[in-house]
C-alpha positions as CSV (number, residue, x, y, z in Angstrom):
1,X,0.0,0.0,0.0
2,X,1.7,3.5,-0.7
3,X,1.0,6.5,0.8
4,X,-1.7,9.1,0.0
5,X,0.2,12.0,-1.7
6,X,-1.1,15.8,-1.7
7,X,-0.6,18.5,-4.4
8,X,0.9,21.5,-3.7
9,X,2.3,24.5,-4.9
10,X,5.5,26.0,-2.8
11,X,5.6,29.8,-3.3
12,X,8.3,32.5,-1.7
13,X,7.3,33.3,1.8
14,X,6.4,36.8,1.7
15,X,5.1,37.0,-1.9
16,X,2.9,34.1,-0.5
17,X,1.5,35.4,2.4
18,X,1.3,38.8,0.1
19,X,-0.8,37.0,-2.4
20,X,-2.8,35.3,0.9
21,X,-3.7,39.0,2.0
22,X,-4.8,40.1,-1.6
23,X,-7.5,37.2,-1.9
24,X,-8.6,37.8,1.8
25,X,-9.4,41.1,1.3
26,X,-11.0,40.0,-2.1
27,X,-13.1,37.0,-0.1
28,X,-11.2,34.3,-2.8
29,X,-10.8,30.9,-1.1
30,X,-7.3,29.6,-0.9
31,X,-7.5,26.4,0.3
32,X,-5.0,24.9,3.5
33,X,-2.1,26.8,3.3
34,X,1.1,26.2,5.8
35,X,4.6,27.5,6.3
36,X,7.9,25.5,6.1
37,X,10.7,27.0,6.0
38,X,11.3,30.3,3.9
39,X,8.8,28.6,2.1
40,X,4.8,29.0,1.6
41,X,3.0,25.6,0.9
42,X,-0.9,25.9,-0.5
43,X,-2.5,22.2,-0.8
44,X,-4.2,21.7,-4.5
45,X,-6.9,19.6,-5.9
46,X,-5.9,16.3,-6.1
47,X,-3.8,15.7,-9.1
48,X,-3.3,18.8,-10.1
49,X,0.5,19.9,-9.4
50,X,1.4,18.5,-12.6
51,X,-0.8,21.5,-14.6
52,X,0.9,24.1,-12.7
53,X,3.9,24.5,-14.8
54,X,1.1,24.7,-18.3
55,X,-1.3,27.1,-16.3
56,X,1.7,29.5,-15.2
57,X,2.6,29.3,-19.4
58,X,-1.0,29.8,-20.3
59,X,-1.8,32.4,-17.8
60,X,1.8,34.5,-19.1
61,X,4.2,33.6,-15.6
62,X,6.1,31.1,-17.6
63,X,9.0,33.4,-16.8
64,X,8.3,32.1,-13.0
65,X,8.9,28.3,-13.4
66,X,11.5,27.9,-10.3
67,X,9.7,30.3,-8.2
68,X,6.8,28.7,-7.7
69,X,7.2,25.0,-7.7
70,X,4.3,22.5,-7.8
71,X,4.9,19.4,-5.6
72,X,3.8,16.0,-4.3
73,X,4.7,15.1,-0.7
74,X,3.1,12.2,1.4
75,X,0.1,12.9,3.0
76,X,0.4,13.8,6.6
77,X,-1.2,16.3,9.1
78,X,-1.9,19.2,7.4
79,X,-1.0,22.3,10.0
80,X,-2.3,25.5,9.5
81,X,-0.4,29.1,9.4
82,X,-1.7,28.9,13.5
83,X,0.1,25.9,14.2
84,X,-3.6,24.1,14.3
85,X,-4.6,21.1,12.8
86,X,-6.1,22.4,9.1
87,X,-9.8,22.1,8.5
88,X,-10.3,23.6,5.6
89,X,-11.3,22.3,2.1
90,X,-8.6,21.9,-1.3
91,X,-9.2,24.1,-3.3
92,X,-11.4,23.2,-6.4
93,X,-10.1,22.7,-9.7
94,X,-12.0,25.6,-11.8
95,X,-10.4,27.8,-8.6
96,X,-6.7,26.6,-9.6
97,X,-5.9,29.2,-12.2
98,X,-7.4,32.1,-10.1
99,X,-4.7,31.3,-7.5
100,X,-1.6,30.9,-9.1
101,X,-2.2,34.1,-11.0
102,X,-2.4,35.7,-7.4
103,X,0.5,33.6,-6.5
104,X,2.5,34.5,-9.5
105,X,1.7,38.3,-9.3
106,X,2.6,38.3,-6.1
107,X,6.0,36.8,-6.8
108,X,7.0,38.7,-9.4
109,X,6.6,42.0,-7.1
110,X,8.5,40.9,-4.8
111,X,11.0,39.5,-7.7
112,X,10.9,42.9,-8.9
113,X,11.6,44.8,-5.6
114,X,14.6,42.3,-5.4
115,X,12.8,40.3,-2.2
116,X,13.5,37.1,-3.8
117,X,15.5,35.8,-5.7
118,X,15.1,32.8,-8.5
119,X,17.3,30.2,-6.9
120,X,16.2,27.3,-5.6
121,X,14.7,26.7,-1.9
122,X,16.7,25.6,0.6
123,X,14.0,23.9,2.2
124,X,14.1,19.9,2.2
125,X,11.4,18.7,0.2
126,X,10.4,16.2,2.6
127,X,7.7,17.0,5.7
128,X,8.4,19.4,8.1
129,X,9.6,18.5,11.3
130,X,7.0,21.2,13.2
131,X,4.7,23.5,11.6
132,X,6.2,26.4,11.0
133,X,9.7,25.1,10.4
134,X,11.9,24.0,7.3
135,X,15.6,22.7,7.8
């Protein structure tokens, strides 16, 4: 038997939580979003990291291939930006684009204002050892 895995997109830290604040105030769902590292992770519909890299092309943020990375990891307990236990829904498909255009404005902002830059995370791609916490 293997292991569940989730879908997820990992986005720059502040240019996440920037693009978090933009669809609050615009009442946009997001879906479970948690922090690991100096990295932002938002869970996907099921079997969807593998469009992200067509949908950033399709919505014109091909340029940010690298910056925001889609992902599989093994399922495990999701923990919100609080530290609690996640309740909250995936997002649905049809909402996917919506969100990575968000996502990707947000990180080209900040890639413009130089408060990111295009190299690759240093956060292990494997769980977190404590909400909250990469490395």
């Amino acid at each position: 038997m293997t292991a569940r895995q989730l879908d997820l997109v990992e986005a720059p830290l502040g240019a996440g939580l920037a693009a978090l604040e933009r669809m609050r105030r615009r009442s946009r769902p997001t879906g479970p979003v948690t922090v690991c590292g100096d990295r932002l992770l938002v869970l996907l519909p099921p079997g969807s990291a593998a469009d992200v890299p067509v949908l950033l092309h399709w919505l014109g943020w091909g340029h940010l291939e690298g910056v925001l990375v889609p992902r599989q990891r093994a399922a495990e307990p999701w923990m919100g930006l609080d530290g609690e236990p996640s309740t909250g829904a995936a997002l649905r498909t049809e909402e996917l684009p919506r969100i990575l255009d968000t996502f990707a404005d947000a990180c080209a902002r900040a890639l413009l204002r130089g408060g990111i830059s295009r190299s690759p995370s240093r956060t292990p791609h494997g769980p977190c050892s404590e909400p909250g916490r990469g490395r």
